[in-house]
C-alpha positions in Angstrom: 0.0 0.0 0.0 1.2 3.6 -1.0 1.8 6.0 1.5 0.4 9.0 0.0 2.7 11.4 2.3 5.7 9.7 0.9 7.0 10.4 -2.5 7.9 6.9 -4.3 11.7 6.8 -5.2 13.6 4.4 -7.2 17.3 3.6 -6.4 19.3 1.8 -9.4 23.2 1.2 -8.4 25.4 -1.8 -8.2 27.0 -0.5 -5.5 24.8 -2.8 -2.9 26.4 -0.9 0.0 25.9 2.4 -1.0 22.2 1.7 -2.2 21.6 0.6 1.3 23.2 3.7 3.1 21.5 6.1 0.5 17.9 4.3 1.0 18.3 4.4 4.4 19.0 8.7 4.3 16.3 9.4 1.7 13.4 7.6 3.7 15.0 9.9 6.7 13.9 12.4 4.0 10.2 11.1 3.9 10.2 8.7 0.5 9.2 5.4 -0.1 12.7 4.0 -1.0 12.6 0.8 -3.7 16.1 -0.2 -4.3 17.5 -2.5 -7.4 21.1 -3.7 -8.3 20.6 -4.3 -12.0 18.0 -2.7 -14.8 16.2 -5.7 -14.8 14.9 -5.5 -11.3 14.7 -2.0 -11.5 12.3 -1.9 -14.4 10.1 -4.6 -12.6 10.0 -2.3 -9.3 9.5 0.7 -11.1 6.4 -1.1 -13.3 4.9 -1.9 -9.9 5.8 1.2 -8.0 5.1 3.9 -10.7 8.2 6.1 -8.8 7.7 9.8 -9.0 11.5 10.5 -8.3 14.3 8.1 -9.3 18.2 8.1 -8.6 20.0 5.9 -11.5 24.1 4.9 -11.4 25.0 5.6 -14.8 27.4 2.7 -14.9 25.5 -0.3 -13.5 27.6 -3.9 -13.8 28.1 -3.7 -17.5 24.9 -1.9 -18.9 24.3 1.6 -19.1 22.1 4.0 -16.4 21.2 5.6 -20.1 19.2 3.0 -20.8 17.1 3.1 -17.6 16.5 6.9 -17.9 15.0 6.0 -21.5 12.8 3.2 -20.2 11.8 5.3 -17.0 10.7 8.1 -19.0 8.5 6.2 -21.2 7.2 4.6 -19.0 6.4 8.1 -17.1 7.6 11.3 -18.4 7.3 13.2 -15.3 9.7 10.7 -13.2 11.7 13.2 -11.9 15.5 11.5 -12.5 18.9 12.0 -11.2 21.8 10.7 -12.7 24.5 9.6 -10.5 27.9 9.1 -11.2 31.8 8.3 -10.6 32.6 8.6 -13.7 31.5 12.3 -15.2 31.8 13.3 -18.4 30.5 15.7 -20.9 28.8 13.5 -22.9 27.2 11.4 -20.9 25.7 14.6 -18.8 24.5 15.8 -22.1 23.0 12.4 -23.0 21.4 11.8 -19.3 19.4 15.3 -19.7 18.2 14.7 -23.1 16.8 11.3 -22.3 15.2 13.3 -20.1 17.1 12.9 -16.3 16.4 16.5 -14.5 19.9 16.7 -13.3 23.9 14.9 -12.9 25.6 14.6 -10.1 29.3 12.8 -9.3 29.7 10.8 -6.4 30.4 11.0 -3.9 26.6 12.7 -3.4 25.0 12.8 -0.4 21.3 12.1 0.7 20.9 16.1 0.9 22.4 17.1 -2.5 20.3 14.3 -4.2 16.8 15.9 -2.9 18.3 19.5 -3.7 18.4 18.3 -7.5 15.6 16.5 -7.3 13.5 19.3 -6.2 15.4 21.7 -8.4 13.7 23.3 -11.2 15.7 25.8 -12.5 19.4 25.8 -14.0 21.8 28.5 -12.5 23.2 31.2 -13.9 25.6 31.8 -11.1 27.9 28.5 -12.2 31.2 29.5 -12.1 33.4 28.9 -15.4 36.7 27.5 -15.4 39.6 29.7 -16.6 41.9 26.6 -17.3 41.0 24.4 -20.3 41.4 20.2 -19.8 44.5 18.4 -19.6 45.5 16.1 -22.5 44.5 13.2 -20.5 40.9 14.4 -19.5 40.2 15.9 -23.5 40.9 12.0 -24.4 38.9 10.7 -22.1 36.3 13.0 -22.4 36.3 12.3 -26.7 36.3 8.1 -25.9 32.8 9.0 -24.0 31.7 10.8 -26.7 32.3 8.3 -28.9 30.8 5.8 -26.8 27.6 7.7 -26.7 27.5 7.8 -30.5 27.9 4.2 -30.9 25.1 4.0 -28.3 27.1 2.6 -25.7 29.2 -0.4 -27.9 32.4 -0.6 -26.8 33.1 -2.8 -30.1 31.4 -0.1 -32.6 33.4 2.0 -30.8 36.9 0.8 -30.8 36.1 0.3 -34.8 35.2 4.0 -35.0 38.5 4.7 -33.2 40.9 2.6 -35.0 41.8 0.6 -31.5 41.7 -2.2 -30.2 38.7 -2.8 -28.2 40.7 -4.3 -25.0 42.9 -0.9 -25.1 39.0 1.0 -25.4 37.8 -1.1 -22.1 40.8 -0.9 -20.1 41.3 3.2 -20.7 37.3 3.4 -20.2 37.6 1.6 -17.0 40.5 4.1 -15.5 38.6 7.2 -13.5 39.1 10.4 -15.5 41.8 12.6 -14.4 40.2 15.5 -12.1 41.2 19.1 -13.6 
């Protein structure tokens, strides 16, 4: 039975632990927290919950958060969706918010900066730009997750679009991006 007091949430991420400590802060929060390790059982919980708010890894195992965002929203195109991450980049930010996610966030993000977005309507103005332009290292990985994103997430398509080897695409995909 629905609690009509509590806004429904879904939690996607592979991360088991930090599903459980972020499910456990957001119903501290007031929502009805349903949490799933894999898109499979979070499409099946978010077919029977009808979530209003959802909070997606974008890397979960080996499939793509994108792909979530894309079934949530046809599914309801008012789920209000926040994609999480640890490993931010440019294109999948600009991916998540066309599929429709309402904002991006890297972890580590706590309980409170995850309700902030969620409930956030507006973009801001205020955002301060960066006066010093990427490193080498974080322009390459930045164009290998562009051209993921174009290749719909095939790491094979991929490597073929970029004239390497698709071990060499998997292992430098799997490094964190340098922080500038």
């Amino acid at each position: 039975m629905h609690n009509i007091d509590k806004p429904r949430l879904l939690l996607v991420d592979d991360d088991e632990t930090f599903c459980m400590v972020l499910s456990l802060a957001l119903k501290k929060r007031n929502f009805e927290v349903s949490t799933a390790n894999d898109i499979k059982t979070g499409l099946l919980l978010a077919e029977k919950t009808e979530p209003e708010y959802a909070v997606i890894d974008l890397r979960i195992g080996h499939d793509s958060g994108l792909e979530m965002v894309k079934k949530l929203i046809s599914l309801d195109k008012n789920t209000r969706i926040i994609m999480l991450t640890g490993f931010a980049s440019i294109a999948t930010a600009v991916e998540a918010i066309k599929l429709g996610a309402v904002h991006y966030l890297t972890k580590p993000a706590n309980a409170d900066e995850i309700v902030n977005a969620l409930n956030k309507n507006q973009g801001d103005s205020s955002v301060a730009i960066k006066e010093n332009p990427l490193s080498i290292k974080r322009l390459e990985w930045e164009h290998l997750q562009t051209v993921l994103m174009q290749h719909e997430g095939n790491i094979s398509a991929a490597a073929r679009a970029l004239n390497m080897h698709r071990r060499t695409l998997q292992r430098k995909l799997d490094k964190r991006p340098v922080r500038d």
